[in-house]
Every structure is written in C-alpha cells, then in structure tokens.
C-alpha positions as a LaTeX table, in Angstrom:
\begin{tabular}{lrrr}
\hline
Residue & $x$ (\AA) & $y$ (\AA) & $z$ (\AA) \\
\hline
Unk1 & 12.82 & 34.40 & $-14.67$ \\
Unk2 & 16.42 & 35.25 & $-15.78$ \\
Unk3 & 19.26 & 33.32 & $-14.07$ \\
Unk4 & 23.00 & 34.17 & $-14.46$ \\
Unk5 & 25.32 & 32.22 & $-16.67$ \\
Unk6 & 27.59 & 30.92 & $-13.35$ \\
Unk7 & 24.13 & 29.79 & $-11.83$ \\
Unk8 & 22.75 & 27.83 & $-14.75$ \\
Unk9 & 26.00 & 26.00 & $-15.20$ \\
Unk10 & 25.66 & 25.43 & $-10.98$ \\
Unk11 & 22.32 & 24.38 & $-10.98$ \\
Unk12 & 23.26 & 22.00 & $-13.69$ \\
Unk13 & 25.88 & 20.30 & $-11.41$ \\
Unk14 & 23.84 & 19.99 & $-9.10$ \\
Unk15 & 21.02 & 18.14 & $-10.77$ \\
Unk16 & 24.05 & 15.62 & $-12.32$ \\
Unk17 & 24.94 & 15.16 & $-8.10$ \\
Unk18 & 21.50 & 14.52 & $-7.57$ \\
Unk19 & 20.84 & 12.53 & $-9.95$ \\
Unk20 & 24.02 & 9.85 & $-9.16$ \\
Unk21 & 22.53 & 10.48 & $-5.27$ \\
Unk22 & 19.12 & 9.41 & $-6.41$ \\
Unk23 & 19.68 & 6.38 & $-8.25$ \\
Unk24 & 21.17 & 4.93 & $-5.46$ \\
Unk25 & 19.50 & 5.73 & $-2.55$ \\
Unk26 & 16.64 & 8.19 & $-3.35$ \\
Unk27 & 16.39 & 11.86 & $-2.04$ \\
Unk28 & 18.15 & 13.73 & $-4.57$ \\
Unk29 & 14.72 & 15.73 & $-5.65$ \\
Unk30 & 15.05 & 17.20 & $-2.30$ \\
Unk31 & 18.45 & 18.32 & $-2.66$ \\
Unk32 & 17.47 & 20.15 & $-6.20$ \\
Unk33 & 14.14 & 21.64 & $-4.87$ \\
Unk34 & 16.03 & 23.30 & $-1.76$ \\
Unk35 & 19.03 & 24.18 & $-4.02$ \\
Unk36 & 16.18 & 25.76 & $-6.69$ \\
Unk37 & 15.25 & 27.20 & $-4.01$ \\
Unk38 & 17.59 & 29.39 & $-2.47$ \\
Unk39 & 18.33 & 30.23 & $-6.08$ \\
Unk40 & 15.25 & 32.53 & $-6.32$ \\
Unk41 & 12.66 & 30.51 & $-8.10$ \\
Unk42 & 9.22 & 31.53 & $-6.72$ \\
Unk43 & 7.66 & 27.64 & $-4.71$ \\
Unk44 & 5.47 & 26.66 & $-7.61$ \\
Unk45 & 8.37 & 26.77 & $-10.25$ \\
Unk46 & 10.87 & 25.10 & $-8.18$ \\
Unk47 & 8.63 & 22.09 & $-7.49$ \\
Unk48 & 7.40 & 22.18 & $-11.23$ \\
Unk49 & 10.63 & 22.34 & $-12.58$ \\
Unk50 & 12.28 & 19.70 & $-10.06$ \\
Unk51 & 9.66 & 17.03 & $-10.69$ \\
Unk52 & 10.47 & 17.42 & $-14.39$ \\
Unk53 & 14.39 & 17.13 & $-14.18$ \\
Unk54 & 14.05 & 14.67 & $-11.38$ \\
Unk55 & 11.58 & 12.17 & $-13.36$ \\
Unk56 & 14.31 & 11.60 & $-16.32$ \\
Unk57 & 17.15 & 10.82 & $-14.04$ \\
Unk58 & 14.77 & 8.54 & $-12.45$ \\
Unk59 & 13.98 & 7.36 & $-16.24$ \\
Unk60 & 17.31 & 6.81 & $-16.98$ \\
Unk61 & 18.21 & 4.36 & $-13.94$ \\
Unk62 & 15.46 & 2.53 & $-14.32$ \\
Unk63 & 16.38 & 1.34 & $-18.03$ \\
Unk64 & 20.18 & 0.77 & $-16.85$ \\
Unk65 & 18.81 & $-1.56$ & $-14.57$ \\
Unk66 & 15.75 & $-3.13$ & $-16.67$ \\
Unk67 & 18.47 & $-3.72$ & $-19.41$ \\
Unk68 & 20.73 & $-5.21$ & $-17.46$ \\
Unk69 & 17.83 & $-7.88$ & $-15.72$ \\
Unk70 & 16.91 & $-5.90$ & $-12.23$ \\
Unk71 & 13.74 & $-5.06$ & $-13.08$ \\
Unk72 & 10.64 & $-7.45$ & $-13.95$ \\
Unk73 & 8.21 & $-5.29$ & $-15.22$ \\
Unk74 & 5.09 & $-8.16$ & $-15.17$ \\
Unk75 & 5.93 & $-8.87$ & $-11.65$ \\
Unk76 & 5.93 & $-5.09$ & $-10.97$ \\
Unk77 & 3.14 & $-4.11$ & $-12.71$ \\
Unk78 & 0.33 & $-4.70$ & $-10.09$ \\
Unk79 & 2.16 & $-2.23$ & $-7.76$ \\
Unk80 & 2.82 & 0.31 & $-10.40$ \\
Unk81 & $-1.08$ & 0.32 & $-11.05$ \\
Unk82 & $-1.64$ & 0.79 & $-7.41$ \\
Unk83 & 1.15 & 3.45 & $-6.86$ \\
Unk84 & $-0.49$ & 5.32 & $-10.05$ \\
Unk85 & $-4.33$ & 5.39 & $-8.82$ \\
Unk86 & $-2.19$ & 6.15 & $-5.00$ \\
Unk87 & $-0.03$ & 9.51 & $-6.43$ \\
Unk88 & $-3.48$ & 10.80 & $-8.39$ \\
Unk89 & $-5.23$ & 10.62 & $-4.86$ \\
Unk90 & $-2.28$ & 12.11 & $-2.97$ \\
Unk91 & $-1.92$ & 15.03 & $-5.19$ \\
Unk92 & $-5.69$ & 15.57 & $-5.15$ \\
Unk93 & $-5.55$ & 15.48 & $-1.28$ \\
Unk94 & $-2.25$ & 17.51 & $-0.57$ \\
Unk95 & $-4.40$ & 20.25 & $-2.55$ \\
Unk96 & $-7.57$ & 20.22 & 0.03 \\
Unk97 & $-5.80$ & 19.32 & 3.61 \\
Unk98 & $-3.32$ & 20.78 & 4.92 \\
Unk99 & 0.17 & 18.66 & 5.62 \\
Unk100 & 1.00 & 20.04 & 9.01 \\
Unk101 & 0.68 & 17.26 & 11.02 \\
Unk102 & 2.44 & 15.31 & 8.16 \\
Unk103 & 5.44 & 17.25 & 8.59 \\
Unk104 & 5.37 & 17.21 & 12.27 \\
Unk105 & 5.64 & 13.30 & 12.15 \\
Unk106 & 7.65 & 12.84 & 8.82 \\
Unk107 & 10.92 & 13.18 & 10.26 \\
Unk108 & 10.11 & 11.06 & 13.08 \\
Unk109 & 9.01 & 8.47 & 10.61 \\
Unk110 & 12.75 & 8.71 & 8.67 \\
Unk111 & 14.46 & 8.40 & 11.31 \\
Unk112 & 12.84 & 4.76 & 12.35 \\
Unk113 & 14.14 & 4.18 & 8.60 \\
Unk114 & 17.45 & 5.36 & 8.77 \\
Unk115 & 17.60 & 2.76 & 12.41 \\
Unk116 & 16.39 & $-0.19$ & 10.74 \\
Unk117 & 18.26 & 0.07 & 7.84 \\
Unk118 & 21.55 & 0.67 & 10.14 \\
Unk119 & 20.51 & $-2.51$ & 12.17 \\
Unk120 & 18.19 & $-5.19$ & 10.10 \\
Unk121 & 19.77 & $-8.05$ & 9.43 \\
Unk122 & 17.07 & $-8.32$ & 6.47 \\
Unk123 & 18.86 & $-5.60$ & 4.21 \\
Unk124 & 21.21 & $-7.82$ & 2.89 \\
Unk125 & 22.41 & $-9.03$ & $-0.71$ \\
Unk126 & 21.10 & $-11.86$ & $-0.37$ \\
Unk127 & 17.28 & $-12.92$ & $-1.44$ \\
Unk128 & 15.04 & $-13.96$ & 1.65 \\
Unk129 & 11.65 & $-15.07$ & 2.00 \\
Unk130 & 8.85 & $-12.59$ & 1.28 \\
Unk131 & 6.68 & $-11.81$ & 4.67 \\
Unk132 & 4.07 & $-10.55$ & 2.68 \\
Unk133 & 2.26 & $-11.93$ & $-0.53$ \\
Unk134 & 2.76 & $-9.97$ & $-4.47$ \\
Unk135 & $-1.16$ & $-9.37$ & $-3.63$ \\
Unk136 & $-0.70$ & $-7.51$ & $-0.22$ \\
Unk137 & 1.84 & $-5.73$ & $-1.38$ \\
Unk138 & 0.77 & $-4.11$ & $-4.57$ \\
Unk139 & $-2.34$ & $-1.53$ & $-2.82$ \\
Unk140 & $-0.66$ & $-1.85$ & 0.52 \\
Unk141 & 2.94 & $-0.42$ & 0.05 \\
Unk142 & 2.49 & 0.21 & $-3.92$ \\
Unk143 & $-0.86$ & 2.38 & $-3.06$ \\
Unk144 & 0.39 & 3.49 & 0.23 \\
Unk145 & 3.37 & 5.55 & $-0.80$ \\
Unk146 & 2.14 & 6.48 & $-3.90$ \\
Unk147 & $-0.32$ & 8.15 & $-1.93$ \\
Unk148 & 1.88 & 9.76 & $-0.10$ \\
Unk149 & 4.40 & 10.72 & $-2.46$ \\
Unk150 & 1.48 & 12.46 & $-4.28$ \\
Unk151 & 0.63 & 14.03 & $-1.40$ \\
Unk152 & 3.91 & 14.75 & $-0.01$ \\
Unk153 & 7.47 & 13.04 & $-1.19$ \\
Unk154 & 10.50 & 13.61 & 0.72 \\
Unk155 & 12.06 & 9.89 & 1.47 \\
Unk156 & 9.61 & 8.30 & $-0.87$ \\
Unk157 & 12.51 & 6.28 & $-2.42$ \\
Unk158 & 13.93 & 5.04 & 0.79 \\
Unk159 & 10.23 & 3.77 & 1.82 \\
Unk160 & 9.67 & 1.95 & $-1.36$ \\
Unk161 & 13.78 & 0.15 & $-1.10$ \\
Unk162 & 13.01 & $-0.62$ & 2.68 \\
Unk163 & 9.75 & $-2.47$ & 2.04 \\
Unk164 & 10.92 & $-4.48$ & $-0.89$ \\
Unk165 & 13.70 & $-5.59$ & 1.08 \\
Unk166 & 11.93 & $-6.57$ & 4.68 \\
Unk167 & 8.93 & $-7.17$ & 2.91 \\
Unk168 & 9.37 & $-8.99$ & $-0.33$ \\
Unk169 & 12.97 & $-10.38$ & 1.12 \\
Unk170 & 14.56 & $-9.09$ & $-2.45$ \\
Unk171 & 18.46 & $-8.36$ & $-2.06$ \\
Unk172 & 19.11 & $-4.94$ & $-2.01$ \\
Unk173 & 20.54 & $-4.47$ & $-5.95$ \\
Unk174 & 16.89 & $-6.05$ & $-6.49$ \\
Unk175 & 14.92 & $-3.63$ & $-3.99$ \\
Unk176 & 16.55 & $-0.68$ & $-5.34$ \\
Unk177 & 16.46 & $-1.21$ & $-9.05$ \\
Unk178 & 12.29 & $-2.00$ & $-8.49$ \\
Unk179 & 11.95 & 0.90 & $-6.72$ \\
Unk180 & 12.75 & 3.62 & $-9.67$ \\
Unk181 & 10.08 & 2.06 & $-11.83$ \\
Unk182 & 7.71 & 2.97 & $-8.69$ \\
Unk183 & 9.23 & 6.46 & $-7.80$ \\
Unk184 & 9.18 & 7.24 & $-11.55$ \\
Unk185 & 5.34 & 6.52 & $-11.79$ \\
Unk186 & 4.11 & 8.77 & $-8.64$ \\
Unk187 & 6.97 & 11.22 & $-9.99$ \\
Unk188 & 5.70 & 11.65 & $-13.93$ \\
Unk189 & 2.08 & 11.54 & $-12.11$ \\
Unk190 & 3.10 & 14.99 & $-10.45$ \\
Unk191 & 4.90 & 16.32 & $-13.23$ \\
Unk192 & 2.09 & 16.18 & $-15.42$ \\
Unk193 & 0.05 & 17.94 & $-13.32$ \\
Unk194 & 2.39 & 21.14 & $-13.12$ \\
Unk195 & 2.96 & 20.52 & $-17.09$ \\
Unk196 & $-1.13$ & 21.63 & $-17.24$ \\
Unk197 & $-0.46$ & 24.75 & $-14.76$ \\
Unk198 & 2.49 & 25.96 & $-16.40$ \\
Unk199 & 4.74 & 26.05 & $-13.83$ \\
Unk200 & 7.97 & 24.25 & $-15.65$ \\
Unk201 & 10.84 & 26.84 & $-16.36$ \\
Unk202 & 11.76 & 24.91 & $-19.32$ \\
Unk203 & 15.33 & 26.08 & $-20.35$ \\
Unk204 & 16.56 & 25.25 & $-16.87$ \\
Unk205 & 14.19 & 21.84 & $-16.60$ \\
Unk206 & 15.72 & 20.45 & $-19.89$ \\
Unk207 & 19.01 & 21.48 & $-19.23$ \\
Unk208 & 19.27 & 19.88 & $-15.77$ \\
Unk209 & 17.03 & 16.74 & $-16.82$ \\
Unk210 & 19.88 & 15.90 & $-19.27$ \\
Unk211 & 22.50 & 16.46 & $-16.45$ \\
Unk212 & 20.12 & 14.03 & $-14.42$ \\
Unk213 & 20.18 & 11.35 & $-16.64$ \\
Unk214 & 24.07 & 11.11 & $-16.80$ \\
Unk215 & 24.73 & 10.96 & $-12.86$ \\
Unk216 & 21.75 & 8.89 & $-12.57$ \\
Unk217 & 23.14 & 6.53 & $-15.38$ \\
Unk218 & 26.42 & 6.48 & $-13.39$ \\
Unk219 & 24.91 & 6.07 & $-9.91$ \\
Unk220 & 22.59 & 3.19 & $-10.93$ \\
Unk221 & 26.12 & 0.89 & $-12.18$ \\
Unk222 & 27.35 & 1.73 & $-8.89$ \\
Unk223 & 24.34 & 0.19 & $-7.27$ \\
Unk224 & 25.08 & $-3.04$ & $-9.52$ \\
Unk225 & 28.47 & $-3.41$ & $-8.85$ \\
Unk226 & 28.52 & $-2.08$ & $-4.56$ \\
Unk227 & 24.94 & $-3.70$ & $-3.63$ \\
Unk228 & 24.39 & $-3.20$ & 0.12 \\
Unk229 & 27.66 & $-1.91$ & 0.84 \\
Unk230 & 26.97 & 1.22 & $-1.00$ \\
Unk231 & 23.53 & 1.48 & $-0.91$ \\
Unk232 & 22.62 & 1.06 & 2.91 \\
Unk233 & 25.16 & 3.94 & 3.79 \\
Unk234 & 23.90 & 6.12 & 1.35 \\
Unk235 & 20.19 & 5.53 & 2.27 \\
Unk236 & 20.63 & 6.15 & 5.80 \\
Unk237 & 22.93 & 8.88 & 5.59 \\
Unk238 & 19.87 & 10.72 & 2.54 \\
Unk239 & 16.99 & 9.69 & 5.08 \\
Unk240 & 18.97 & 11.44 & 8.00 \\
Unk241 & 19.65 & 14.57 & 6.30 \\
Unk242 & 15.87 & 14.90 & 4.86 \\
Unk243 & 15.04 & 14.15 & 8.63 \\
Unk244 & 16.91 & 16.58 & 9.99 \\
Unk245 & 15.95 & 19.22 & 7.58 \\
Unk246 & 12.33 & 18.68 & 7.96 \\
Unk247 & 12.91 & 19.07 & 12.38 \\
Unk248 & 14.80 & 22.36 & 11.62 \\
Unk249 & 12.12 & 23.57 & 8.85 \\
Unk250 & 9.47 & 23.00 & 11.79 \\
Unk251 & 10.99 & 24.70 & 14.37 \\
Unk252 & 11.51 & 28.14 & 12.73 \\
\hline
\end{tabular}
C-alpha cells in the first residue's frame, strides 16, 4: 500500500519512541501495532510488519546489555529453549481457538501486575534469593509466556521482568536486561511465520526497524544507569495503559 511522505517519516518516530519505551519496560509493539493501525494498514500487515520492526529494537537492547555483562546467555539458555518450543505452540493455537476469553481476562491479569509492581518490596535493585529453582523456571515461566506471547502478546515483557524479579530474586537492571533475550525469541518466532505468508510491508518494516534499534539502544543505557527508579514507573504506567486499552477494546 502507498503511504504519504509526512506519514512514513511519523510512523518512523514512532517506532524510535517505541523502541526507547520497549527496552525499558516492554509494550512498545503495542503502541506501533495500534499506531499502524489507525494508519490504514489492513490487520495482517500491521502485525507482520510490527513483529519485524519490533524484533530488532528488541535485538539491539539485548546486545547493549549482553556487552555490557547483564545478560548470561548459558544461564539463560534453558528458558530460551522452553520459551521457543512455548511461542511455536502459542502461534499454532491462537490459529485454531479463539482468544475471547483471553481478552476478557487479560486486562484483569495486568492490572494485578501493574499492583504488585507498585507495592512489592521484591522489585528492588538489589539481588534476593530465588523462590524458585533455574529448573522450575525454565518450562514454567520460560514455556508459559512463550506460549502465550505466541498465542497472544500484549504485556509479555512486563510478565517475563516481574517473574525474574519475585521469582529468581534478580535486581531489576538484571530482570530486565534477561528479559529481551526471552521477548526477542517468542518475537523472531512470530516474525518468521508472517515472513512465509508475506505479510511484511518491507519499505516501512526496514525503515522503522532501524528507527527501533536507535531508541531501543538509548532506552536500554537508561535502564543501566536508572535501575528500579526508572524502570518500575515505566512498567506500571505500559501495563496500565495496555490494560486499559484492552477493557475499552472489549466493551465496544
């Protein structure tokens, strides 16, 4: 499809917002899909074409943080495994079953999220002790969302940072630098799978993937340098507004 000059360049600012949104607290995929959107692009295209621009901002924070020691790939890799086999399923399901009841409880769900991040005293930057075992975690929250990211997405991000943290006791710097390798695997997962259908509008995709990976890039040393005191804000404030939109989606 043919966009104006005025609304590539705007589309392009917005994936560079999205992308400095994302790398610190998640949801900025949702912000470009409803932005994509309301500019025209028929469902299939928009997702296609956010997934793509969305998975190299996600790229790019993850190897700000991996360089600068955030990320432990070996320790990660059991999870990543997990959240792979997870988004595969998810994507195969969200195509047979219909999400309806999904999105009748999702914003519910985001909302408990948004609470206990406000009030936890575990989201911290400071390391505490895991309540669950590497082993656990991996195929239950690793699998879990991946599952559901495949099958669904919005506040995927926020659900991986929020279990690292209460779960694993990692600092929250930690929990959100090991959660873009995780988002990034269910994410490229999906992508692929539009790549085959040839959904991607590919001028717009590249154009806003390269915007992506410079707000994403500048988000992510945020993250670094603010830990909790920028990130907790900015989750619950993303989780809230993907809550909110998802309660005023399902009553119209």
């Amino acid at each position: 499809m043919e966009l104006s000059l005025t609304l590539f360049i705007g589309l392009t600012v917005v994936a560079f917002v999205a992308g400095f949104i994302s790398s610190i607290a998640g949801a900025g995929g949702a912000i470009v899909l409803l932005v994509l959107l309301w500019a025209g692009l028929p469902p299939l295209n928009a997702l296609a074409t956010n997934k793509f621009q969305s998975v190299f901002g996600t790229l790019s924070s993850t190897i700000n943080f991996f360089r600068k020691g955030y990320i432990d790939l070996h320790a990660l890799r059991p999870a990543l495994c997990y959240a792979f086999v997870g988004s595969m399923i998810g994507t195969y399901l969200v195509q047979q079953i219909s999400t309806d009841y999904l999105s009748i409880m999702m914003p519910y769900l985001l909302i408990v999220i948004a609470l206990y991040m406000m009030f936890s005293p575990t989201i911290t930057d400071e390391d505490l002790p895991p309540r669950i075992s590497e082993k656990t975690f991996a195929p239950l929250i690793g699998g879990g969302i991946g599952l559901y990211g495949g099958f669904f997405g919005p506040g995927m991000g926020s659900f991986f940072a929020v279990a690292f943290a209460s779960l694993r006791g990692f600092n929250m710097r930690k929990a959100t630098a090991f959660t873009k390798p995780m988002v990034l695997i269910v994410n490229t997962t999906s992508m692929v799978i539009f790549l085959w259908g040839g959904h991607i509008v590919w001028a717009l995709a590249i154009t806003m993937a390269a915007s992506q990976v410079v707000g994403a890039r500048l988000g992510s040393n945020l993250v670094i340098h603010r830990g909790a005191a920028l990130i907790k804000p900015f989750i619950v404030l993303m989780t809230l507004a993907i809550a909110f939109k998802l309660l005023l989606e399902s009553n119209i």
